[in-house]
N, C-alpha and C positions, 0 to 999 in steps of 0.2 A: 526418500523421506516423504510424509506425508504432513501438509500443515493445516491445522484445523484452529479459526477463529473463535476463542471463547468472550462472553460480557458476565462481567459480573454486575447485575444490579444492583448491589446494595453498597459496594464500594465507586461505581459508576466509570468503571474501569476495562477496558479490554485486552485481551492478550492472545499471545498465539503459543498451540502448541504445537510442537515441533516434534514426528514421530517417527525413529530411525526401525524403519520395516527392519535391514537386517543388522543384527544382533548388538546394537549401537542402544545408547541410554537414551529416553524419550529429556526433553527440556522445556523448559515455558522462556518464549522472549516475554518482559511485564516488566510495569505496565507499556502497552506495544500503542493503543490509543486509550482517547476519552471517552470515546461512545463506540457504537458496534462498528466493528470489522465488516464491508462488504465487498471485498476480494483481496484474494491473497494470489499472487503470482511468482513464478520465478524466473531470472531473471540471469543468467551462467550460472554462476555460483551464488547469487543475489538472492534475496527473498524482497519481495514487493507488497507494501500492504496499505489501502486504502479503506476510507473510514467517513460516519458517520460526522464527525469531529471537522472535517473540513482538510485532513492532512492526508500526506501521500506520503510512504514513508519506504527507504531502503536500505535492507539489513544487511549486514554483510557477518560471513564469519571468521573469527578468529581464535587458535586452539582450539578450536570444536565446539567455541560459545557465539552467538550470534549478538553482532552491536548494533548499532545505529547506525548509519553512512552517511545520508541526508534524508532531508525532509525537504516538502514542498506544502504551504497553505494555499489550497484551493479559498474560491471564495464564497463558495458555497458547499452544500455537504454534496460527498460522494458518493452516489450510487453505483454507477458500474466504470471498470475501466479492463482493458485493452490493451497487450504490450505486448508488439511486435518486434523484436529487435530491439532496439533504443528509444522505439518512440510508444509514445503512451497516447489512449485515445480515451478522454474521460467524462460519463455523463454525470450534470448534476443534476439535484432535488428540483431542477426549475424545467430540465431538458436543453441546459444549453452545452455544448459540446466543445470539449479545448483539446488541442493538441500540445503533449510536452513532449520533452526529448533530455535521453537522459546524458548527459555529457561524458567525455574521457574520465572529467575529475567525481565523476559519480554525483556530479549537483545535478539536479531536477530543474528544468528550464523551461517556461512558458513559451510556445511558437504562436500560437496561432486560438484566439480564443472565439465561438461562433452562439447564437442566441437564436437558435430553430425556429424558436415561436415567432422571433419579428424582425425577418430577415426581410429585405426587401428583394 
């Protein structure tokens, strides 16, 4: 599968399209955020997707349609994130850097949160 982040600007909506390379229907998860998608990861079976919007968000599928799992509100927007395994490494708009981890029950768990710029 191949997932490609679309924004619509005039509805102020983003989505993900979801495209089965072999011989599977292409689908749109929507709306997936409120501002632009800036990484899509995956995740076993999981689709991962972070956003302009402040959320972290994880799809899962069911009969070959993809839901919502959980969410996590960062507290600032997200620019890139990181997902090794279960844990998530994520920067935001400011450069401060959090560590989550995604739990057995598929919630989104704040560990460890750090602020680059004014670390002592």
């Amino acid at each position: 599968m191949l997932f490609i982040g679309l924004y619509d600007q005039v509805a102020k909506t983003a989505a993900v399209s979801v495209v089965h390379l072999q011989n599977g229907p292409s689908q749109m998860i929507q709306p997936a955020h409120e501002d632009w998608i800036t990484k899509i990861a995956t995740l076993d079976d999981k689709v991962m997707t972070a956003s302009l919007d402040c959320k972290i968000k994880l799809w899962g599928q069911q009969n070959g349609e993809f839901h919502l799992v959980s969410s996590y509100m960062h507290s600032k927007k997200v620019n890139v994130m990181l997902v090794v395994e279960r844990v998530l490494m994520v920067a935001d708009e400011t450069g401060g850097l959090s560590v989550l981890e995604i739990k057995e029950n598929s919630q989104i768990q704040l560990v460890r949160q750090m602020d680059m710029y004014h670390q002592q």
